[in-house]
KOLROBA-431286 format. One record per atom (N, C-alpha, C): residue number from 1; atom name; chain; residue in three letters; y, z, x. Coordinates in pm, 1 decimal, decimal comma, always signed. Example, Ala and Ser with C-alpha at 12.3 -4.5 7.8 and 13.67 -1.06 7.14 Angstrom:
<nodes>
NODE lofi marke zaba fipa       c2       c3       c1
NODE    1     N    A  ALA   -569,0   +780,0  +1319,0
NODE    1    CA    A  ALA   -450,0   +780,0  +1230,0
NODE    1     C    A  ALA   -330,0   +780,0  +1320,0
NODE    2     N    A  SER   -225,0   +708,0  +1285,0
NODE    2    CA    A  SER   -106,0   +714,0  +1367,0
NODE    2     C    A  SER     +3,0   +787,0  +1290,0
</nodes>
This chain:
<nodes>
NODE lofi marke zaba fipa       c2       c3       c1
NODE    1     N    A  UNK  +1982,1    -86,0   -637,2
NODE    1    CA    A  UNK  +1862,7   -168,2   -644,6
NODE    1     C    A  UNK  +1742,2    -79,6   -674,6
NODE    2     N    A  UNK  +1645,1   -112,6   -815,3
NODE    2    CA    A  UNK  +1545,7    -25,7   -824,4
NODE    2     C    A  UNK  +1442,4   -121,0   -740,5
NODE    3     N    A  UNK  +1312,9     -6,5   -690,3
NODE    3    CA    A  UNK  +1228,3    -54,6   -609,6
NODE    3     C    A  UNK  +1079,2    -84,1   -710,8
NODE    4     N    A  UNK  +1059,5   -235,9   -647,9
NODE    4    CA    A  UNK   +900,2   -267,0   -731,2
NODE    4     C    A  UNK   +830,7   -158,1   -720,5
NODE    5     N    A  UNK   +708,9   -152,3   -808,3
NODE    5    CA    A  UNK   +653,1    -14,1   -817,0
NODE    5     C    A  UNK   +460,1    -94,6   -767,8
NODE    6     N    A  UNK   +511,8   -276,8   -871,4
NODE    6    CA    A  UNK   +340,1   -341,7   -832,5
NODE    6     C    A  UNK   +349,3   -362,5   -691,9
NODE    7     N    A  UNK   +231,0   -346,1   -637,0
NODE    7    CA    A  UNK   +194,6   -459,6   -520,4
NODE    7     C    A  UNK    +58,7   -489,7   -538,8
NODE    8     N    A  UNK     +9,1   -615,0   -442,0
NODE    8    CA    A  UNK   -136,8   -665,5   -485,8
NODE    8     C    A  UNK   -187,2   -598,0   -324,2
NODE    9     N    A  UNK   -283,9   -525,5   -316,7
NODE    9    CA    A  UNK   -313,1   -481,4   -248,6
NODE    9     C    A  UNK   -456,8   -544,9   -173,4
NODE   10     N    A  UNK   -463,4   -615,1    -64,0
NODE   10    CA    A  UNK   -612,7   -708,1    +10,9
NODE   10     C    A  UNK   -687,6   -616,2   +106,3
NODE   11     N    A  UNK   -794,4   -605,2    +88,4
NODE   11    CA    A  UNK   -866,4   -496,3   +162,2
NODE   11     C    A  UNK   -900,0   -616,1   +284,9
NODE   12     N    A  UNK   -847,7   -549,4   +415,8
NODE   12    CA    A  UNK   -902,7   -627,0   +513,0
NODE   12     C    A  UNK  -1025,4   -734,7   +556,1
NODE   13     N    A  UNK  -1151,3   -576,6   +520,5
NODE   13    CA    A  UNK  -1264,3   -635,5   +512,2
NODE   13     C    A  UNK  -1348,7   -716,2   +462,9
NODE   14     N    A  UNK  -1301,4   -739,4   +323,7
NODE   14    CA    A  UNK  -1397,9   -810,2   +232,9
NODE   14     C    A  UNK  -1288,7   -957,7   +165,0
NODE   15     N    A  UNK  -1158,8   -899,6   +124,3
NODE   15    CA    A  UNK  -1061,4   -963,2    +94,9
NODE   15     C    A  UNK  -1027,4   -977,8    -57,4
NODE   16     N    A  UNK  -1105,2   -891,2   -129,5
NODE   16    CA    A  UNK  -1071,4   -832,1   -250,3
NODE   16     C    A  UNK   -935,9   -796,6   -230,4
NODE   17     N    A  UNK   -874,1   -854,6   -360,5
NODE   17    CA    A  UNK   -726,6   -815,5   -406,7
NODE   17     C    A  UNK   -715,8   -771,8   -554,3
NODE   18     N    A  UNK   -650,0   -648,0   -589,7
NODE   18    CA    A  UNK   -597,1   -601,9   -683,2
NODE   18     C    A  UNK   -467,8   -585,0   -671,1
NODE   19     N    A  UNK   -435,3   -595,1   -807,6
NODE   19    CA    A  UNK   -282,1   -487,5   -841,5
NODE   19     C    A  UNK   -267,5   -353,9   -880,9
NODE   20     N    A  UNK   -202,3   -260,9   -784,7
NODE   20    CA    A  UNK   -186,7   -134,0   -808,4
NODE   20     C    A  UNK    -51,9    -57,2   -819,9
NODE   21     N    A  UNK    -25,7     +2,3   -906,4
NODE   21    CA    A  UNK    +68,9    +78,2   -921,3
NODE   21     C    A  UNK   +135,6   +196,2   -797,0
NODE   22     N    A  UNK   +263,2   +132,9   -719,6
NODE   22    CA    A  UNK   +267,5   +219,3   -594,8
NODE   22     C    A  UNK   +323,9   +427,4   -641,8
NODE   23     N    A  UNK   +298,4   +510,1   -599,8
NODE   23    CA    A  UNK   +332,2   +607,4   -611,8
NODE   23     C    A  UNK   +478,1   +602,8   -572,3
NODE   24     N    A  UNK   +568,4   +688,6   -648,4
NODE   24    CA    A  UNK   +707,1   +678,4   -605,8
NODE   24     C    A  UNK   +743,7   +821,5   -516,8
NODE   25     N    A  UNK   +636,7   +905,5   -513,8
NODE   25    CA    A  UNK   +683,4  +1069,4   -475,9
NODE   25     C    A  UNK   +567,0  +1106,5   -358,7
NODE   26     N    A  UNK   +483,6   +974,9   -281,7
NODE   26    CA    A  UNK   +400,3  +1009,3   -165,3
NODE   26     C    A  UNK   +350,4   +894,6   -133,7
NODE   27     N    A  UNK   +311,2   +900,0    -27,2
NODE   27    CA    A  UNK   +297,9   +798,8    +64,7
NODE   27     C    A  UNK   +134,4   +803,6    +55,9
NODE   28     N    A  UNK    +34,7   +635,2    +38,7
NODE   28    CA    A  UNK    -68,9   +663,2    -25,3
NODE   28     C    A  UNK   -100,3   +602,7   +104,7
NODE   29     N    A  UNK   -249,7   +673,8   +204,2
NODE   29    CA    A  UNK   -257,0   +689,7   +325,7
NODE   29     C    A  UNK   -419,7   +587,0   +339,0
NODE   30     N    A  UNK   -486,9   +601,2   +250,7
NODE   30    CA    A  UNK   -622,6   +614,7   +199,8
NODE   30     C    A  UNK   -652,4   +515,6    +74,9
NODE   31     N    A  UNK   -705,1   +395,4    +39,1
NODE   31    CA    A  UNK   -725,7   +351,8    -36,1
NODE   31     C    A  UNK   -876,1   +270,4    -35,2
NODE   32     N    A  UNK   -923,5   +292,4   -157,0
NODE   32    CA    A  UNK  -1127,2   +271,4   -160,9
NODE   32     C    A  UNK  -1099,8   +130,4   -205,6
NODE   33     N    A  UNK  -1146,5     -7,2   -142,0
NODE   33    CA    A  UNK  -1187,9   -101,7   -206,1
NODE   33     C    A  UNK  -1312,4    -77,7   -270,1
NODE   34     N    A  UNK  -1259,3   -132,2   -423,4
NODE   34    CA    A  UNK  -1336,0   -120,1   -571,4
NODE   34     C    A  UNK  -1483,9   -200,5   -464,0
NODE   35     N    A  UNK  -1433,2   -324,5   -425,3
NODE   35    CA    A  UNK  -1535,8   -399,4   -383,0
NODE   35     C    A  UNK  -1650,3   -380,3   -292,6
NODE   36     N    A  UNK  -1585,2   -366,1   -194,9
NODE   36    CA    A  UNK  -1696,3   -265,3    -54,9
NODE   36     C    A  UNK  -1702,0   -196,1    -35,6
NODE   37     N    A  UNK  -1665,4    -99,1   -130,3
NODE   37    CA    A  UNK  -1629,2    +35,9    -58,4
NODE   37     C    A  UNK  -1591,8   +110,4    +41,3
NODE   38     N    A  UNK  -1518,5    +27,4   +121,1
NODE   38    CA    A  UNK  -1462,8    +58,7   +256,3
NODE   38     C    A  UNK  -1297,3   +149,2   +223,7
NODE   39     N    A  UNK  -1296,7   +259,7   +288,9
NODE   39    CA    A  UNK  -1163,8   +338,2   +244,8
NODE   39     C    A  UNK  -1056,2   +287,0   +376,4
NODE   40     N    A  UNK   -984,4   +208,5   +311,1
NODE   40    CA    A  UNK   -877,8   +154,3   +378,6
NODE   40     C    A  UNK   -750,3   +269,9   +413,9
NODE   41     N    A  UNK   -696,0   +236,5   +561,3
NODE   41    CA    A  UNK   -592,6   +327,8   +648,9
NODE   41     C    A  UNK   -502,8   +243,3   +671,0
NODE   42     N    A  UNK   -356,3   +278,1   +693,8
NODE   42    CA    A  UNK   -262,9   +192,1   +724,1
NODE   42     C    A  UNK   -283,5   +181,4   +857,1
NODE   43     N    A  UNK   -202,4    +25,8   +912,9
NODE   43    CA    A  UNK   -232,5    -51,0  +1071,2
NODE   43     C    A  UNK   -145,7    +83,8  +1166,7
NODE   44     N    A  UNK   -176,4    +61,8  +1294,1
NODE   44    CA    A  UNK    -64,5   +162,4  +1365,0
NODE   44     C    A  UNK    +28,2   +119,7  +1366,7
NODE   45     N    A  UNK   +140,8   +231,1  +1287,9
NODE   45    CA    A  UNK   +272,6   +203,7  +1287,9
NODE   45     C    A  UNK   +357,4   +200,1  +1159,3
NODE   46     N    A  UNK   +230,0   +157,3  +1022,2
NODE   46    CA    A  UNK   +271,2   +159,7   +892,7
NODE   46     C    A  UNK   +266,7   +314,5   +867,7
NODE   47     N    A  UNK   +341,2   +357,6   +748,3
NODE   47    CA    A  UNK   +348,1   +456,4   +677,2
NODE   47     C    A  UNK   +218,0   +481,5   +596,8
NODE   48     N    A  UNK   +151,7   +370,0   +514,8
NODE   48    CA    A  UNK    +81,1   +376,3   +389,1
NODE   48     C    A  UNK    +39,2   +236,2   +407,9
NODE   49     N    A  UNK   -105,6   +213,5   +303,2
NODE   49    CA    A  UNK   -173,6   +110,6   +265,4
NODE   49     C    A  UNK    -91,4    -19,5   +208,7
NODE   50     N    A  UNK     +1,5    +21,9   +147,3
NODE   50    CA    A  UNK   +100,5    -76,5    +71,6
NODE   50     C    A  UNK   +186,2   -131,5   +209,6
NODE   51     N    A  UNK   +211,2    -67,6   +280,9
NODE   51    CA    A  UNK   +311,9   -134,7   +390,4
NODE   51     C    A  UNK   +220,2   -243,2   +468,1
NODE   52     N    A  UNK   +102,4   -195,5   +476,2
NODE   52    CA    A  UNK    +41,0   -279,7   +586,7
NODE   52     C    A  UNK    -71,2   -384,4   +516,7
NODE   53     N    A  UNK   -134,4   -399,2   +412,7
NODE   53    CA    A  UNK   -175,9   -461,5   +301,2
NODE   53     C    A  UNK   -170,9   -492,7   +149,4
NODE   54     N    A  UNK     +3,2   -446,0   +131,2
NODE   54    CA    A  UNK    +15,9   -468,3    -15,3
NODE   54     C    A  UNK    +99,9   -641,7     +6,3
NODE   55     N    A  UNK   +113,9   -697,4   -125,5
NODE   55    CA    A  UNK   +256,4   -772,8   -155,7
NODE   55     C    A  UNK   +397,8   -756,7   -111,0
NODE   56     N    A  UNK   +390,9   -606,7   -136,1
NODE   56    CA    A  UNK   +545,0   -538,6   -135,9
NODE   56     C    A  UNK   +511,6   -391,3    -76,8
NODE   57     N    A  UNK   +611,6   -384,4    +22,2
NODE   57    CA    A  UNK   +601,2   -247,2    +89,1
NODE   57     C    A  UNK   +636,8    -93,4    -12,1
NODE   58     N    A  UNK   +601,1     -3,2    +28,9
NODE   58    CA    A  UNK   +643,1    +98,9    -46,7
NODE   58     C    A  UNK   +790,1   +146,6    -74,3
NODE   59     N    A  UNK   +803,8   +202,9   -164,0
NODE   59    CA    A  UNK   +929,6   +184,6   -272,4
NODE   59     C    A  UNK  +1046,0   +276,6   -178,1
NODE   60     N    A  UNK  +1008,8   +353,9    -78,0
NODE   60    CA    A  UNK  +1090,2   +396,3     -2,3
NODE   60     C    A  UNK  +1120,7   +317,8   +146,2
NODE   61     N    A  UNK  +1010,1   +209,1   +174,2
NODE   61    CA    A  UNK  +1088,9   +149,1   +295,6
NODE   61     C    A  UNK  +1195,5    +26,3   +191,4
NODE   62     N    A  UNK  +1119,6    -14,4    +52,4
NODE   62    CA    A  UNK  +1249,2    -90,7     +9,4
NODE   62     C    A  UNK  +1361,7    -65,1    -22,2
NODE   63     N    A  UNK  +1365,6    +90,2     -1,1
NODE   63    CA    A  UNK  +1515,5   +100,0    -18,5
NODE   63     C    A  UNK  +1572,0   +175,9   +116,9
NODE   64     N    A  UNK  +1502,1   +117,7   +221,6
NODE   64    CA    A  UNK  +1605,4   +112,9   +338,5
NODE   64     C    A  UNK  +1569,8   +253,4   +411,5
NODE   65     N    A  UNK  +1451,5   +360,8   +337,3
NODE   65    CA    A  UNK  +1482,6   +518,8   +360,7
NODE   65     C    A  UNK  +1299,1   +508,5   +462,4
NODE   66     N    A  UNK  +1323,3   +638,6   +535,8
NODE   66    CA    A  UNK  +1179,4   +641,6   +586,4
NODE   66     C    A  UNK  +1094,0   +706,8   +507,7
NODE   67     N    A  UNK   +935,9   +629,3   +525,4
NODE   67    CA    A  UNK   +819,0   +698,9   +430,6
NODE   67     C    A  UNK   +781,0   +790,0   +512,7
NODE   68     N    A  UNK   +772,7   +907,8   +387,3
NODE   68    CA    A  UNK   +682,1  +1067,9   +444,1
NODE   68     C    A  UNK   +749,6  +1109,0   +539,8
</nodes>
């Protein structure tokens, strides 16, 4: 099974959503909403921004393996 690479990513604060291309070789910790500029952190317990506010989790918890 190959792993999605899009997810739509919702910034907590404001609720701006984009689509971003997930990294396949690191775990992305840190992400700037374009909109508010607020630099988004994963919830306690996620790996990355995509696990805890994307569509689709990152391409290594979809394939069953641990992130970072």
């Amino acid at each position: 099974m190959s792993a999605q690479l899009a997810s739509t990513i919702t910034c907590p604060f404001c609720g701006h959503q984009k689509e971003e291309q997930m990294p396949t070789d690191a775990c992305q910790f840190f992400y700037d909403c374009e909109n508010c500029q607020v630099v988004i952190k994963p919830k306690a317990g996620d790996c990355c921004v995509y696990c805890s506010y994307g569509t689709v989790p990152c391409p290594p918890i979809q394939k069953g393996k641990s992130c970072c």
